[in-house]
C-alpha positions as CSV (number, residue, x, y, z in Angstrom):
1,X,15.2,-34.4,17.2
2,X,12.3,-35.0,19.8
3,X,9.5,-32.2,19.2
4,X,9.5,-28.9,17.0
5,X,7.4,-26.1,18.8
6,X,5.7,-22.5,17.7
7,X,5.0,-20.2,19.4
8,X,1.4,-18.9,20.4
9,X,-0.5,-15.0,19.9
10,X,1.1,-14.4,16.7
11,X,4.5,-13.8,17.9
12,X,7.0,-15.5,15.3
13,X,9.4,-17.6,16.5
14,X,10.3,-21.5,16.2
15,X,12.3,-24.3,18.5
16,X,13.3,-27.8,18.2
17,X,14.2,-30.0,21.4
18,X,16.9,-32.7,20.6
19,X,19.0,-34.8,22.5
20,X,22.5,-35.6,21.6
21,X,23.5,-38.8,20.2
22,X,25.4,-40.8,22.9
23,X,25.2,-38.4,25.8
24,X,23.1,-39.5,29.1
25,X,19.2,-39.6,27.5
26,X,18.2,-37.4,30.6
27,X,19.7,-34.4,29.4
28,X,18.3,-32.8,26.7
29,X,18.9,-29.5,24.8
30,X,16.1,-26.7,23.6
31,X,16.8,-24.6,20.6
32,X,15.2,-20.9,19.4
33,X,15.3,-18.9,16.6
34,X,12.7,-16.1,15.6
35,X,12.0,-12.5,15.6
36,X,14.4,-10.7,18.2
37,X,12.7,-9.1,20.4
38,X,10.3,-12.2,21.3
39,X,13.4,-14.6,22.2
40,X,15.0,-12.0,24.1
41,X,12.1,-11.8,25.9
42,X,12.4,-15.5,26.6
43,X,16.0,-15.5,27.8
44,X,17.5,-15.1,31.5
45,X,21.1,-15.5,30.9
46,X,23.3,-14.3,27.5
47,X,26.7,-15.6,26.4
48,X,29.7,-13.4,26.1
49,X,32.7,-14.1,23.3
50,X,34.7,-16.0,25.6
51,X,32.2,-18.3,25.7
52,X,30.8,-17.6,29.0
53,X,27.2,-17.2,30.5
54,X,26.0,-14.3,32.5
55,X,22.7,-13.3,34.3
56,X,21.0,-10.7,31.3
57,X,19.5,-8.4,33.8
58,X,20.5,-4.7,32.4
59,X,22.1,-5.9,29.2
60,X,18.6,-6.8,27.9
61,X,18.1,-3.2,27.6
62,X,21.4,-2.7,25.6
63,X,20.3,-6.2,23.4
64,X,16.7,-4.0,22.2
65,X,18.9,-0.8,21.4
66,X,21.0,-3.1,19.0
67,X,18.0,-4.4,18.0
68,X,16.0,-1.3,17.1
69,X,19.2,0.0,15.7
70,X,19.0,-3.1,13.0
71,X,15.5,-2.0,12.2
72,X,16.7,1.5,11.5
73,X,19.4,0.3,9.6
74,X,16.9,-1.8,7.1
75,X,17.6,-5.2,8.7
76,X,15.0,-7.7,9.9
77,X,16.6,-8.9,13.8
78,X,17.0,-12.6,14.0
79,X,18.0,-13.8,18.0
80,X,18.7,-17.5,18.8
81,X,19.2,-19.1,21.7
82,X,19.0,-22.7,24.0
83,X,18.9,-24.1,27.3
84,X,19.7,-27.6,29.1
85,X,16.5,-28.9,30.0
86,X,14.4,-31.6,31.3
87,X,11.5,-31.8,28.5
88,X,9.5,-28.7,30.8
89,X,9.5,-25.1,30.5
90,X,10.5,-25.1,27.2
91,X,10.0,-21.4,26.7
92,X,11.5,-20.0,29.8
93,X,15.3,-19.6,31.2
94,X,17.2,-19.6,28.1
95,X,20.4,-18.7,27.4
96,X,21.1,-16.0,24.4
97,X,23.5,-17.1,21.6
98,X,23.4,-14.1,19.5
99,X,21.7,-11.6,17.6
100,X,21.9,-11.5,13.7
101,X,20.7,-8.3,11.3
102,X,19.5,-9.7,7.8
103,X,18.6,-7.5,4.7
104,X,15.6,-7.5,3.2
105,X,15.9,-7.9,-0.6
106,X,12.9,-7.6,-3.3
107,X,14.1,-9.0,-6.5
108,X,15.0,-6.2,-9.1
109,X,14.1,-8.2,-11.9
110,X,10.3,-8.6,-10.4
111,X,10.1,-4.7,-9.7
112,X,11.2,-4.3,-13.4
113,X,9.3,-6.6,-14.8
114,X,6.0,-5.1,-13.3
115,X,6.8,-1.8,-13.6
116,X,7.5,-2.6,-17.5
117,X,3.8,-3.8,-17.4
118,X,2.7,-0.9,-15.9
119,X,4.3,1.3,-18.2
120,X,3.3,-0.7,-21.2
121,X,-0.5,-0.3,-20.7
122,X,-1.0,2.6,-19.4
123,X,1.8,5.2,-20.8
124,X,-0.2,8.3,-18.8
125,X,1.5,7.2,-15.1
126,X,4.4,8.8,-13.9
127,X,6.8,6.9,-11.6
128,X,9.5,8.5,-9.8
129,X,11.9,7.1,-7.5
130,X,12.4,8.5,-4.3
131,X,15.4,7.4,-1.9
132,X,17.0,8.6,1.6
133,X,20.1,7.2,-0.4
134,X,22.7,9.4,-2.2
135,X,21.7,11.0,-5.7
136,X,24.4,8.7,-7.7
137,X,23.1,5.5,-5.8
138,X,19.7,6.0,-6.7
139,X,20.1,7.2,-10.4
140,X,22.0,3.7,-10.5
141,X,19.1,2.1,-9.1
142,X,16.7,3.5,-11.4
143,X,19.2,2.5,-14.6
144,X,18.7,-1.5,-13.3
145,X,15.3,-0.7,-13.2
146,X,15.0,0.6,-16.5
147,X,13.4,4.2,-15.2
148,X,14.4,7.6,-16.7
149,X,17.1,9.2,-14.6
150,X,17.6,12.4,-16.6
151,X,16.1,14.7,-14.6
152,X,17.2,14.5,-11.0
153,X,16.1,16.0,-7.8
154,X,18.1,16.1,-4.1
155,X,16.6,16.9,-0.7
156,X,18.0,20.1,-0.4
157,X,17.6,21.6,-3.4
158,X,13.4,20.9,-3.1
159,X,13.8,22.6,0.3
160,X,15.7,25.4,-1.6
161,X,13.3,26.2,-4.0
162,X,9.7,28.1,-3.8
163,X,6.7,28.6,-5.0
164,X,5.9,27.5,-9.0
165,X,9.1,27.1,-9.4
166,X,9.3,24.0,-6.9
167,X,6.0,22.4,-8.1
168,X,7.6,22.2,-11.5
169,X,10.9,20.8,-10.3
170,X,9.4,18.3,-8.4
171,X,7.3,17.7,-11.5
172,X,9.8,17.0,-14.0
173,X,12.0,14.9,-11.5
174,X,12.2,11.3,-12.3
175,X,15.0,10.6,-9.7
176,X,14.8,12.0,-6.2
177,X,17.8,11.3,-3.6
178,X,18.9,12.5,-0.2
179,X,14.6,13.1,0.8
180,X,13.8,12.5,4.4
181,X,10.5,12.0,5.6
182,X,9.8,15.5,5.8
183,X,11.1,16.0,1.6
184,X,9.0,13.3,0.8
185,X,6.1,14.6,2.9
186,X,6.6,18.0,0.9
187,X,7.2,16.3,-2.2
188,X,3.4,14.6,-2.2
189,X,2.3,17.8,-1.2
190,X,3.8,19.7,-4.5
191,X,2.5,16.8,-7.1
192,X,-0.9,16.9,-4.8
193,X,-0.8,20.7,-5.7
194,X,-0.2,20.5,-9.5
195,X,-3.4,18.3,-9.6
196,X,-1.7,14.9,-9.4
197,X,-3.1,11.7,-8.0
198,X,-0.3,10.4,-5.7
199,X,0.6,6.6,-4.4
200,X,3.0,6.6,-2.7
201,X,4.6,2.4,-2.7
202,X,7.1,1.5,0.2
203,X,9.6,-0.9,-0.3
204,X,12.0,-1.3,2.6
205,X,12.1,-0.4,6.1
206,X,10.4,2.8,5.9
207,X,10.9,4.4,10.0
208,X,8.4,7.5,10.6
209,X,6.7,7.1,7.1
210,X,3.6,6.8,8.2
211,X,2.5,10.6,7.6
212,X,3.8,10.3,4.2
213,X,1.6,7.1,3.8
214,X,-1.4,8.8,5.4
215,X,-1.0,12.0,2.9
216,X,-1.1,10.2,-0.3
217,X,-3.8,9.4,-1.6
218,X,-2.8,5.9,-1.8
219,X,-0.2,4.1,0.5
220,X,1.1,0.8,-0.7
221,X,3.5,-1.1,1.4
222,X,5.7,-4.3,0.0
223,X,4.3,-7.2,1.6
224,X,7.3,-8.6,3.7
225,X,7.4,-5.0,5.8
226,X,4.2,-5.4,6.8
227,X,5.3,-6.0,10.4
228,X,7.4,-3.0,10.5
229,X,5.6,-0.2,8.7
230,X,2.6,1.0,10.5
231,X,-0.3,-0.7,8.8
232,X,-2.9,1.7,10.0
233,X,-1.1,4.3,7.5
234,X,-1.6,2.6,4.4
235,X,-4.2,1.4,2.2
236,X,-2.9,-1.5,0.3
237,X,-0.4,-4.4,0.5
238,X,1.2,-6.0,-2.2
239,X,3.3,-9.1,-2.4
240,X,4.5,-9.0,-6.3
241,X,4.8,-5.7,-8.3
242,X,2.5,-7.7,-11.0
243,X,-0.1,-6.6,-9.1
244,X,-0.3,-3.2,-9.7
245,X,-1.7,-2.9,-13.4
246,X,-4.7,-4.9,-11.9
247,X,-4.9,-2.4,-9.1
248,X,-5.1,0.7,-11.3
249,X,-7.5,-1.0,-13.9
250,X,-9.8,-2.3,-11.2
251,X,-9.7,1.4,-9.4
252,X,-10.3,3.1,-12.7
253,X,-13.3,0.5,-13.9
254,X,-15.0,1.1,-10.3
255,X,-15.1,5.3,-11.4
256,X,-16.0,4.7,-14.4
257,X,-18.5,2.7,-13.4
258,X,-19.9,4.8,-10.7
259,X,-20.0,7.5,-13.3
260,X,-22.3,5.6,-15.2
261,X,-24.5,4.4,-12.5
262,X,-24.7,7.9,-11.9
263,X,-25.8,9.3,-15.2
264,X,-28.1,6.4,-15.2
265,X,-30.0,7.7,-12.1
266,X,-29.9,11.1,-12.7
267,X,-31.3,10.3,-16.2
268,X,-34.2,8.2,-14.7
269,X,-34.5,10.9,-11.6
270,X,-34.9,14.0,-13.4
271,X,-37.3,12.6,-16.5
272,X,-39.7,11.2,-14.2
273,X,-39.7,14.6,-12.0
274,X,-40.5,16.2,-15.2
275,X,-43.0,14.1,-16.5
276,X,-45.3,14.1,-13.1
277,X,-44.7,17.4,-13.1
278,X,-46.0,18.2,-16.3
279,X,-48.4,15.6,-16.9
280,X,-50.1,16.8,-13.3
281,X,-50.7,20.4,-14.7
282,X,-52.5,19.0,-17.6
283,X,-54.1,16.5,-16.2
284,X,-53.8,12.8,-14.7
285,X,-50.0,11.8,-14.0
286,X,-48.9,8.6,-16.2
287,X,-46.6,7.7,-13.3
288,X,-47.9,7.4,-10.0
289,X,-45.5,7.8,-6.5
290,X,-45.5,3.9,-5.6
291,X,-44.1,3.6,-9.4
292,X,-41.6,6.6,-8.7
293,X,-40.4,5.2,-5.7
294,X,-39.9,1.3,-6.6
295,X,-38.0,2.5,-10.1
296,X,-35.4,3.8,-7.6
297,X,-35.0,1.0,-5.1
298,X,-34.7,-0.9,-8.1
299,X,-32.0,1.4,-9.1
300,X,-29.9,1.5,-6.1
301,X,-29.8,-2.2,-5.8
302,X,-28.9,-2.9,-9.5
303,X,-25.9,-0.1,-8.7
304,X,-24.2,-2.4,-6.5
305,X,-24.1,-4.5,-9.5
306,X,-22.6,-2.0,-11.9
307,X,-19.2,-1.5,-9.3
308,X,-18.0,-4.6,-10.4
309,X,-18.6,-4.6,-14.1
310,X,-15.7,-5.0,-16.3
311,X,-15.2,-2.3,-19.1
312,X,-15.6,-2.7,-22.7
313,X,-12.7,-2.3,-25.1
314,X,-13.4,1.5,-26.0
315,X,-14.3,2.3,-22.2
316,X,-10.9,1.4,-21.0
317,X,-9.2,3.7,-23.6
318,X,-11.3,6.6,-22.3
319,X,-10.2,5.5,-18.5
320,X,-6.3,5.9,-19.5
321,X,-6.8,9.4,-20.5
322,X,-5.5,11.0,-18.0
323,X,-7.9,14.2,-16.0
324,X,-7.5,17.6,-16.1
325,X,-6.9,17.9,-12.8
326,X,-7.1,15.8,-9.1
327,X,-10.0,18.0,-8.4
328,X,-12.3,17.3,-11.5
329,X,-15.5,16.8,-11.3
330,X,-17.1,13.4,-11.0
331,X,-20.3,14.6,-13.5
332,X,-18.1,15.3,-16.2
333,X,-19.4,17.8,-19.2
334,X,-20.4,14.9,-21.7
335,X,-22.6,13.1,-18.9
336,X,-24.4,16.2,-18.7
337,X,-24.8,16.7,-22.0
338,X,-26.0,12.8,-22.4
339,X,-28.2,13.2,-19.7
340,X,-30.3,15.7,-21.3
341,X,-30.8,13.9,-24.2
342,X,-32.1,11.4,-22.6
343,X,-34.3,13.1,-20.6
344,X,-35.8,15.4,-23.3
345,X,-36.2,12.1,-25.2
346,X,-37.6,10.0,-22.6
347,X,-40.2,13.1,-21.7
348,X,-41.2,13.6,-24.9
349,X,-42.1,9.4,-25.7
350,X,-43.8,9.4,-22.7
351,X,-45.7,12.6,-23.5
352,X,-46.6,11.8,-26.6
């Protein structure tokens, strides 16, 4: 072995230049392996199975149909190839060995195990499996991963139903098989409807997903797809499935949080309206507008600091209840009623 070599821009792809052990030292041999479609670009000439070499010329279009045709298929492309050379050029003129589809795996045992955790923490999330695969496939699926299969749920019979009737269905379904983009598109849709917050998590080659990722209100793709799911459709990447009980806790402290920034201001807001306004038809204002004004820039730039607080014991209880509905309003009925306490309280101090 003489010299290993990446290649440059991002594109993925490795080679080693060696030189066989007795054979004349002038003649040396460069190897490639790496995505498919970047060594193909890098090869002139292709071997047949007899063993012989030929010019690539048209065939290269027939190589990237079998190559997108993996990708479809839920493989990851793999092309190698070599040439004869004399230490230059070391990425031109090669000669195409083969083409190899591999599977992309995620380990069961990881999904379970964080979907356990999931689960286990926060009993008010719903987590349905949804496949292109047959019905009995995925029910088995869901069994290994230790998910409800009871109630199942095919392609056709969503696009069957109507109305209420198909918003419950699709409710009550734990296992979902034979959905194509377009059932899985409606699918989101029907939870979306019955006042369900949606994330939608894809885990293997996912081809014309991107709507479905787009409609969701949160698309999660499995890290090693990143470079075939369109990353402009979704929101998150994830490498381990542990990951999502910090995502949901850190998504649900940050509303929380904003929920009690904003009862803070509004508190601080309205009682100081109310005191000027009062105080001024009496007589001299105990708060003047300089006062007024730097209470709330100190305000905005202490909220910045509240997004990132952690919650206490009992607040994290009350962020696993789940909401009435998707559409609830931020300013819930007990901030309301909190902030007028405070503000008949905080008037009346200052009053007095």
């Amino acid at each position: 072995i003489l010299k290993h070599s990446n290649l440059n821009s991002g594109k993925e792809g490795s080679g080693v230049l060696v030189r066989k052990i007795g054979d004349n030292e002038q003649v040396l041999y460069m190897h490639w392996s790496g995505a498919a479609s970047t060594i193909l670009d890098m090869c002139s000439q292709y071997y047949d199975s007899t063993g012989e070499f030929h010019a690539i010329k048209n065939q290269k279009i027939k190589f990237g149909q079998v190559i997108e045709e993996m990708k479809d298929g839920g493989l990851e492309p793999i092309a190698f190839a070599y040439r004869e050379t004399d230490g230059k050029e070391l990425e031109k003129g090669l000669i195409l060995l083969g083409l190899i589809g591999l599977k992309c795996t995620t380990s069961l045992e990881s999904i379970k195990s964080g979907l356990e955790n999931l689960k286990k923490n926060d009993a008010n999330i719903q987590i349905k499996l949804v496949s292109e695969d047959g019905i009995m496939e995925v029910k088995g699926i869901a069994c290994g991963l230790g998910l409800e299969y009871d109630n199942v749920l095919e392609g056709k019979e969503l696009r069957d139903l109507n109305g209420e009737a198909r918003l419950d269905k699709v409710d009550q379904a734990h296992v979902m098989g034979s959905f194509h983009p377009k059932d899985k598109l409606l699918m989101i849709q029907c939870l979306q409807e019955k006042g369900k917050v949606v994330a939608f998590i894809g885990t293997r080659l996912m081809t014309n997903h991107s709507s479905v990722l787009k409609v969701a209100d949160v698309g999660i793709v499995f890290d090693p797809l990143r470079t075939i799911v369109d990353i402009d459709s979704c929101d998150i990447t994830i490498k381990f499935f542990s990951v999502l009980e910090p995502i949901v806790m850190a998504g649900r402290s940050q509303y929380r949080n904003i929920q009690k920034f904003i009862q803070l201001q509004l508190t601080c807001t309205i009682s100081g309206l109310v005191i000027t306004l009062i105080t001024t038809c009496t007589g001299d204002s105990p708060l003047a507008a300089s006062q007024l004004i730097w209470v709330n820039v100190l305000m905005c730039i202490l909220g910045g600091l509240m997004m990132v607080l952690k919650l206490t014991g009992e607040e994290e209880q009350i962020a696993k209840q789940p909401s009435d509905h998707r559409n609830q309003h931020i300013i819930t009925k007990e901030i309301w009623k909190n902030v007028v306490i405070q503000v008949l309280y905080q008037t009346s101090v200052s009053m007095i």
